[in-house]
N, CA, C and O atoms as a GROMACS GRO file, in nm:
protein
  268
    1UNK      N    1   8.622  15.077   3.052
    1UNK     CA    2   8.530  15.136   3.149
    1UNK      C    3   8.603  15.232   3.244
    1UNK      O    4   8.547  15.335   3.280
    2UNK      N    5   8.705  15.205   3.277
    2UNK     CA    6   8.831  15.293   3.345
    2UNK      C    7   8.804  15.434   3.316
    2UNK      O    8   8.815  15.509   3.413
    3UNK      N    9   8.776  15.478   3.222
    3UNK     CA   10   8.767  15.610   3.163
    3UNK      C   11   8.608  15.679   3.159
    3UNK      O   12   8.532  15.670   3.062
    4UNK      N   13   8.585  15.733   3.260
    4UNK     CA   14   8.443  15.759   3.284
    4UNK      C   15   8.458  15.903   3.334
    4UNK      O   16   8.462  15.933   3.453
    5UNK      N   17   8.468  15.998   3.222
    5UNK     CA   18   8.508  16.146   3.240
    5UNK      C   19   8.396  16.200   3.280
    5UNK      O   20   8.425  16.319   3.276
    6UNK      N   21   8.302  16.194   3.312
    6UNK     CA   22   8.164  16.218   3.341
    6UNK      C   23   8.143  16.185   3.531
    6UNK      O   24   8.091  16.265   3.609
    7UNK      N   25   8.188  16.072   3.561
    7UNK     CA   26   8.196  16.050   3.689
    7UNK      C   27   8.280  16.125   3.806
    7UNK      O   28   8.402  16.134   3.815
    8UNK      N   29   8.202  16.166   3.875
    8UNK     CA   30   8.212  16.233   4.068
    8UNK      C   31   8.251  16.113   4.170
    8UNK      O   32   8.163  16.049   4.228
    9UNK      N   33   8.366  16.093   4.186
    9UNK     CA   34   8.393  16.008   4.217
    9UNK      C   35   8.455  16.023   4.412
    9UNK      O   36   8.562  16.079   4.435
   10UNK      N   37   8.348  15.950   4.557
   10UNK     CA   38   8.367  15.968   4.622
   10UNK      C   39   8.413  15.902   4.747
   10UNK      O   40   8.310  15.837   4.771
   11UNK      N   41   8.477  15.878   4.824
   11UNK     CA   42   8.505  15.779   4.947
   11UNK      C   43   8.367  15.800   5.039
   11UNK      O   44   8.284  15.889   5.061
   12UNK      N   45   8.390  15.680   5.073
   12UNK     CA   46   8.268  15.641   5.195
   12UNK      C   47   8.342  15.772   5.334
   12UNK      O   48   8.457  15.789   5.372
   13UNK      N   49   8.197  15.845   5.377
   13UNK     CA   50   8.277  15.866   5.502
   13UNK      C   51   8.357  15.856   5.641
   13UNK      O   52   8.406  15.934   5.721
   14UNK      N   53   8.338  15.658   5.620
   14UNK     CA   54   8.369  15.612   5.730
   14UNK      C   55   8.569  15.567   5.695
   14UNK      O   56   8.660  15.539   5.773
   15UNK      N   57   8.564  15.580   5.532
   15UNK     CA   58   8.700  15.530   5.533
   15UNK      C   59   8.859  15.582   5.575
   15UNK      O   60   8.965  15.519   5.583
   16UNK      N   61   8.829  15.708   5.594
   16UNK     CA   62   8.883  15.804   5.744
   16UNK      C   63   9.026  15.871   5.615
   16UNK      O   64   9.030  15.841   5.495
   17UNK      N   65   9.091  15.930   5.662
   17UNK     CA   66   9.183  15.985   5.603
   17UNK      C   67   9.326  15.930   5.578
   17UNK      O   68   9.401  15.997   5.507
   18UNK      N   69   9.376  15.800   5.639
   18UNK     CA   70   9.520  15.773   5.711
   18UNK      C   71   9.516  15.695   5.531
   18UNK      O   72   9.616  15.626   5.514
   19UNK      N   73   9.430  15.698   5.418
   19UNK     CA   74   9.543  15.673   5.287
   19UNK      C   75   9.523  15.489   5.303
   19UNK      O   76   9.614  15.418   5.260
   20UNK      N   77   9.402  15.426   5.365
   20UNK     CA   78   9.406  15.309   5.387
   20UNK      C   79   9.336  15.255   5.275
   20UNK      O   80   9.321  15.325   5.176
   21UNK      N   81   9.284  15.122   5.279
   21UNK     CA   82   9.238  15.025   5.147
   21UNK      C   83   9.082  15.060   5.148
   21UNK      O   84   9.013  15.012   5.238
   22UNK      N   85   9.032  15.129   5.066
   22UNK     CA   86   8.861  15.147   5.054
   22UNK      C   87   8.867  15.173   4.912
   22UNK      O   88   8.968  15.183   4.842
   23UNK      N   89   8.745  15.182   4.880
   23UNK     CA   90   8.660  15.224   4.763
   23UNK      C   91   8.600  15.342   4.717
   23UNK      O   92   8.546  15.405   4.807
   24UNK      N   93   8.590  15.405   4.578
   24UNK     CA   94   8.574  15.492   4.520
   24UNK      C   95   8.435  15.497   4.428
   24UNK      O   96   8.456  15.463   4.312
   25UNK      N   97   8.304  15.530   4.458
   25UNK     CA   98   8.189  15.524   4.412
   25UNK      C   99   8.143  15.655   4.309
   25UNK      O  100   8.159  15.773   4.342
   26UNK      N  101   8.098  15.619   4.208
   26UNK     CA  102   8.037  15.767   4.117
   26UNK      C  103   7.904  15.706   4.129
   26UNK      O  104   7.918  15.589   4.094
   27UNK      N  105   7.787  15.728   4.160
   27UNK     CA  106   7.639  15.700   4.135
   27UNK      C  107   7.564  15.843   4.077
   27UNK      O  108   7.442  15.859   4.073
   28UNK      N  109   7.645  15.921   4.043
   28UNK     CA  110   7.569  16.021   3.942
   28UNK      C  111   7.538  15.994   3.814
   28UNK      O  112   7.471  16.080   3.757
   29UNK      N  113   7.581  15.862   3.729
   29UNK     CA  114   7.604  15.861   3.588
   29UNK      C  115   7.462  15.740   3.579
   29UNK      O  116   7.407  15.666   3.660
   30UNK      N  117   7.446  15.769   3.442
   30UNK     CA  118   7.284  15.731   3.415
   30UNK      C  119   7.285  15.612   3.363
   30UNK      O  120   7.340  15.578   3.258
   31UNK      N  121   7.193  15.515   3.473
   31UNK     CA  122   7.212  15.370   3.446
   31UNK      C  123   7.312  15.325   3.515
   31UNK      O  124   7.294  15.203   3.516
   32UNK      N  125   7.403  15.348   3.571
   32UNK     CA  126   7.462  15.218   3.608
   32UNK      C  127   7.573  15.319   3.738
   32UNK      O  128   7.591  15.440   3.729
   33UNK      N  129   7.620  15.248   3.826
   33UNK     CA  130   7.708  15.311   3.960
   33UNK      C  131   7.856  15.226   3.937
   33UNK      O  132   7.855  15.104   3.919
   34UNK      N  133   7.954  15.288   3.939
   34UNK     CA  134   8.090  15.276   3.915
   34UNK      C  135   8.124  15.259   4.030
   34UNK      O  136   8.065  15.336   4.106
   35UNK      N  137   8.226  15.159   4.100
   35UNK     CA  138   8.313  15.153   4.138
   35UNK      C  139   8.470  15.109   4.167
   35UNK      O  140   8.493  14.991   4.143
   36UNK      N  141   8.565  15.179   4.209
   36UNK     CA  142   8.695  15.164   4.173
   36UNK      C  143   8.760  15.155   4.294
   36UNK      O  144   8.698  15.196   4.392
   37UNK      N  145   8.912  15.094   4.314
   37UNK     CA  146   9.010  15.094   4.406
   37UNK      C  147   9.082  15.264   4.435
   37UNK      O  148   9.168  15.311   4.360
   38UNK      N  149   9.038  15.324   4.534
   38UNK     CA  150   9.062  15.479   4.568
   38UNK      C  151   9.234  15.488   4.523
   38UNK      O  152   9.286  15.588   4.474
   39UNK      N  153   9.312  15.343   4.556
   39UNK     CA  154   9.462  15.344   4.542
   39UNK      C  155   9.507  15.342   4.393
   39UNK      O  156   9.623  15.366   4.359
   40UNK      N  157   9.430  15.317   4.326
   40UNK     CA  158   9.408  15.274   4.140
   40UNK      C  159   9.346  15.314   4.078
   40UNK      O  160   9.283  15.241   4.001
   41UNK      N  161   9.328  15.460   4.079
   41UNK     CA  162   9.227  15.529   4.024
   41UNK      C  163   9.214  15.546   3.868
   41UNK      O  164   9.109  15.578   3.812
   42UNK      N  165   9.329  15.523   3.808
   42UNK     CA  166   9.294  15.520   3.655
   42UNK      C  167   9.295  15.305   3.622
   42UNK      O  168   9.309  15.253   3.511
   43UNK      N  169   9.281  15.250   3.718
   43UNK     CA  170   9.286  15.092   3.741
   43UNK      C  171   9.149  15.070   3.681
   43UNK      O  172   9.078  15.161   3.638
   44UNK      N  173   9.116  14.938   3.683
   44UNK     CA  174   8.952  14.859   3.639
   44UNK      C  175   8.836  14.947   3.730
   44UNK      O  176   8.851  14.986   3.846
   45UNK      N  177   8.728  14.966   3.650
   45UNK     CA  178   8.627  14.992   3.754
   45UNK      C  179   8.494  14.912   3.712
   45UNK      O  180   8.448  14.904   3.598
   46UNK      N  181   8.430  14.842   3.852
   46UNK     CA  182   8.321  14.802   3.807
   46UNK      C  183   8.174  14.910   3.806
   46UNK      O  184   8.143  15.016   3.862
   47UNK      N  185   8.124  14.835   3.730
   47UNK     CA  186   7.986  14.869   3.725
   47UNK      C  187   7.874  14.806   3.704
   47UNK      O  188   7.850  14.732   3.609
   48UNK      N  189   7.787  14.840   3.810
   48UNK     CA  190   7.657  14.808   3.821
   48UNK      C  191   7.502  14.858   3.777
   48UNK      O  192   7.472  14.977   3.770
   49UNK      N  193   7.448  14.794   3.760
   49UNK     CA  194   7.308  14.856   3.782
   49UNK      C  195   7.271  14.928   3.911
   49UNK      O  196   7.300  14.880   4.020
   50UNK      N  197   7.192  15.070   3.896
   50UNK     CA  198   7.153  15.123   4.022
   50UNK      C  199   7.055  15.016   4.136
   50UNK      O  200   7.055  15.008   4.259
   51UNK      N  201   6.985  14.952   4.040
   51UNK     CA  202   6.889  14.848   4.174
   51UNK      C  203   7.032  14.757   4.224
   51UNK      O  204   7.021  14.731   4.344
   52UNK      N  205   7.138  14.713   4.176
   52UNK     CA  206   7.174  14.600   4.214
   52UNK      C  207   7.260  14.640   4.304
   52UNK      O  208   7.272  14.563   4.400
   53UNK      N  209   7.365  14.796   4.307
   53UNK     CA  210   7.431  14.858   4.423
   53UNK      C  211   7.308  14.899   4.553
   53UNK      O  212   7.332  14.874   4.671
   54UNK      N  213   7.193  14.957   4.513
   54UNK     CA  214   7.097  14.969   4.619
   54UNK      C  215   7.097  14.830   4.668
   54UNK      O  216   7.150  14.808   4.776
   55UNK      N  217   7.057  14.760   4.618
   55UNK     CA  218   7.056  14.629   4.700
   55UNK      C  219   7.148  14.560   4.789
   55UNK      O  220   7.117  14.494   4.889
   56UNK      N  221   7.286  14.584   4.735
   56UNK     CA  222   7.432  14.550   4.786
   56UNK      C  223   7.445  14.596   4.945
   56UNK      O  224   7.464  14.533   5.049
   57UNK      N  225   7.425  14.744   4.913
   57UNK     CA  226   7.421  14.864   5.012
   57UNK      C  227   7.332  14.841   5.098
   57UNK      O  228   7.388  14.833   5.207
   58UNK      N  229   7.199  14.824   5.110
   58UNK     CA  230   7.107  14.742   5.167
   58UNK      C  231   7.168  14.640   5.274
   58UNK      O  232   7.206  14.650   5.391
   59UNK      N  233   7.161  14.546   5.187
   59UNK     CA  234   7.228  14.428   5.242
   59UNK      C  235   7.306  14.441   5.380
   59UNK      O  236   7.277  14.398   5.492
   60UNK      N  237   7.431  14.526   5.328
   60UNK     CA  238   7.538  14.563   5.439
   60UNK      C  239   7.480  14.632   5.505
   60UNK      O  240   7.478  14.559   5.604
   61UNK      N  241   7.408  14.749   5.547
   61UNK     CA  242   7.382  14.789   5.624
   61UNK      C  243   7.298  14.681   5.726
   61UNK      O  244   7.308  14.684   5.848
   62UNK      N  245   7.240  14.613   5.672
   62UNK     CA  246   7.126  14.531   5.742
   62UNK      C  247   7.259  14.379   5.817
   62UNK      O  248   7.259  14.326   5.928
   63UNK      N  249   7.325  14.361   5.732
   63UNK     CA  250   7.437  14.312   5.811
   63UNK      C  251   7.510  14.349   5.923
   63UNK      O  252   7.532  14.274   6.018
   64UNK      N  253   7.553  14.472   5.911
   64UNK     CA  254   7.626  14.528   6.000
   64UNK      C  255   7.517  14.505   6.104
   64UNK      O  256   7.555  14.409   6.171
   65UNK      N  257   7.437  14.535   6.134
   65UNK     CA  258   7.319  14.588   6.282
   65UNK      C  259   7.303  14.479   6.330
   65UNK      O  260   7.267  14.474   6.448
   66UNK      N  261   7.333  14.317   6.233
   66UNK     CA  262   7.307  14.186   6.308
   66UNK      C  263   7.436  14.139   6.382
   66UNK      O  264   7.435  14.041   6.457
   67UNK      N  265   7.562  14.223   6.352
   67UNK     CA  266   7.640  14.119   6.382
   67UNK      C  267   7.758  14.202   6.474
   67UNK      O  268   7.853  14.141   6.523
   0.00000   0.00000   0.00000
């Protein structure tokens, strides 16, 4: 799955520039949203279904505002 030549692969904009530990998202590719370690970029990447990252994403946001 590592090899997803098709995928736009982008950092969150909050994960700032200083080269720290975040994540690497492609949600352009059909059916399913990739994500990878930004530090391990040819490393494992998972993937999801688009409802089940919307949902994830969801989630956290609705987390963050409670706590």
């Amino acid at each position: 799955m590592a090899n997803l030549p098709n995928a736009r692969w982008r950092k969150s904009a909050r994960s700032g520039g200083n080269g720290g530990e975040c994540v690497e998202v492609a949600d352009n590719l059909a059916g399913l949203v990739a994500v990878r370690d930004s530090k391990d970029q040819g490393g494992p990447v998972l993937a999801f279904p688009p409802y089940a990252w919307s949902a994830f994403v969801a989630e956290l946001k609705a987390s963050s505002l409670t706590h």
